[in-house]
C-alpha positions, 0 to 999 in steps of 0.5 A: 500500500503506497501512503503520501506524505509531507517531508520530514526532517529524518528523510534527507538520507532516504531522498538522497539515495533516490536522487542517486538512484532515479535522476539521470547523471547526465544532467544532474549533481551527482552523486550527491551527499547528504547534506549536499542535497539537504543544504541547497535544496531542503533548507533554503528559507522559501522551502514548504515542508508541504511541498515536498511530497513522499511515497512512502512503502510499508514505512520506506521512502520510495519517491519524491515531487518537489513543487514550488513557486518563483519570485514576486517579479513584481516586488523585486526589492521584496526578499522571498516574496513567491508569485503563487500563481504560478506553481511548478513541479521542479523534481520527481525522483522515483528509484527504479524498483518502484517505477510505476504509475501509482506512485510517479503519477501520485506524486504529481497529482499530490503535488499538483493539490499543493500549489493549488491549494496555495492559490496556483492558476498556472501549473508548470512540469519542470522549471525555467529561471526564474521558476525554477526553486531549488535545483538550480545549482543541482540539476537540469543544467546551467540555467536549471532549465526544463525538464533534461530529455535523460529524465524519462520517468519526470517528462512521461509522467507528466505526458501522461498526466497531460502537461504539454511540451511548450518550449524547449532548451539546448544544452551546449558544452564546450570541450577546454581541451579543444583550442580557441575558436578562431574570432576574426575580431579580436584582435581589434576588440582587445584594443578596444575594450577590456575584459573584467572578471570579478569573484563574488560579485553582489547578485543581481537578484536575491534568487540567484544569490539563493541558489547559486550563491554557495558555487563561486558564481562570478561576472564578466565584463566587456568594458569600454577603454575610453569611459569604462562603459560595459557593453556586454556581460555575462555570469558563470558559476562552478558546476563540478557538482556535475559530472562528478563520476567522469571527474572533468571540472565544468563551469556554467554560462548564464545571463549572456547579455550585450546593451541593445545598442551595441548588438550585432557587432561581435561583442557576445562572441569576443566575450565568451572567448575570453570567458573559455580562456580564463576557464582553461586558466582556472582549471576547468575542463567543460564550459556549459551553456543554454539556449532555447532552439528558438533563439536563433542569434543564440545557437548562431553564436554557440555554433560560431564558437563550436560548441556542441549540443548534448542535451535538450529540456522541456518546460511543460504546462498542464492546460486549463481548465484543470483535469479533475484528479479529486481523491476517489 
């Protein structure tokens, strides 16, 4: 007989020999420790003990869905302020023995009753900054986006429950032991502009501070040598946590950005090469990026700079009205 219940403070060991188990190395943190999982993901200060739902077996943990919300965008200056409208189902882990409709269809429907209880109008399957509440830093890769394509169990379940595919993301790696893509600008740019990397900087919002704060997230800069003006910019942040088992250091890319004005001119390009070369300074082996398959602009760039695909996510969202899934 399978019981759902809310989290408690003794399943941490139990949950993390799910995570091990259930959720695809590929593109996920592992393994993890204990208190690796417990830490980033169970403790923040926006975590609700009612929405981390277990299945439980004759008294033993058997699986997990983990649903949340994303910040208040309308209250930026407002710390752990939730816009609990929109809900997501961010994890469902589940171990291979126990893989079975009961139980991973449970958890969903379980979690889906939470958020809306919580006052969810909008339901989301998998994640998307900025609503992607604890994983990031853990899973689904540098921008801890949708749900990976290796993660079957989580994107059948939710197929079959009738979320809808909306969009999806490519994960693009780049291999340090490759020499530097050839930039036909740079060596007019390095005239131009500096590059500035700074450790540690003061986020720029209060959630990626929350999750990314504790894996050395640091800002890069295009600045102009005549008024120090910054053009473009882009964040990395250490994703060692992933891989673990193929032992290669990689560095995640997120938040590539260049002013409006000066679009179009080899900015972003001339960037990133610098951020690969002060990668392979620092040690790391693999840097990661994302993109969706519909920015254009973007995959042209991650191609120019030869980068690979090896992975896609999916942001799924249950339609309305709501399919009734009351408790018989």
């Amino acid at each position: 007989m399978i019981h759902f219940r809310p989290f408690r403070n003794s399943d941490p060991p139990a949950l993390v020999q799910l995570w091990n188990l259930a959720v695809p190395e590929s593109a996920s943190a592992r393994p993890l420790r204990v208190h690796e999982l417990d830490d980033h993901a169970f403790n923040p200060v926006i975590f609700d003990r009612e929405g981390l739902i277990v299945a439980e077996r004759d008294g033993r943990p058997v699986g997990f869905a983990h649903a949340g919300f994303g910040p208040d965008e309308a209250a930026p200056d407002r710390p752990f302020q939730l816009d609990t409208e929109m809900g997501v189902i961010a994890m469902l882990a589940v171990g291979p023995a126990d893989d079975r409709p009961e139980i991973t269809e449970g958890l969903i429907v379980e979690a889906e009753r939470y958020l809306r209880r919580k006052g969810a109008k909008v339901l989301y399957g998998g994640g998307r900054l900025p609503l992607n509440p604890f994983y990031w830093g853990l899973y689904a890769g540098s921008e801890a986006s949708g749900v990976p394509s290796s993660h079957s169990q989580f994107s059948a379940t939710l197929s079959t429950l009738g979320y809808e595919p909306i969009s999806t993301a490519v994960h693009l790696h780049f291999d340090l032991g490759r020499p530097d893509p050839r930039d036909p600008r740079a060596a007019v740019l390095r005239r131009q502009f500096d590059v500035a990397f700074e450790e540690d900087p003061l986020p720029s919002t209060w959630w990626e501070n929350a999750a990314l704060g504790a894996f050395h997230p640091m800002r890069a800069e295009l600045r102009s040598r005549g008024d120090e003006a910054v053009v473009a910019r882009a964040w990395t942040w250490d994703m060692s946590w992933f891989g673990r088992e193929e032992g290669r250091a990689r560095l995640g890319v997120f938040g590539v950005e260049v002013e409006p004005e000066h679009r179009r001119k080899g900015y972003a390009r001339y960037l990133l090469g610098e951020v690969l070369r002060d990668a392979r300074e620092r040690g790391f082996q693999t840097v990661e990026v994302q993109t969706l398959t519909e920015n254009e602009p973007a995959l042209a760039l991650y191609e120019a700079l030869e980068f690979e695909p090896v992975e896609q996510s999916t942001l799924f969202r249950l339609p309305a009205p709501f399919p009734d899934r009351s408790r018989p």
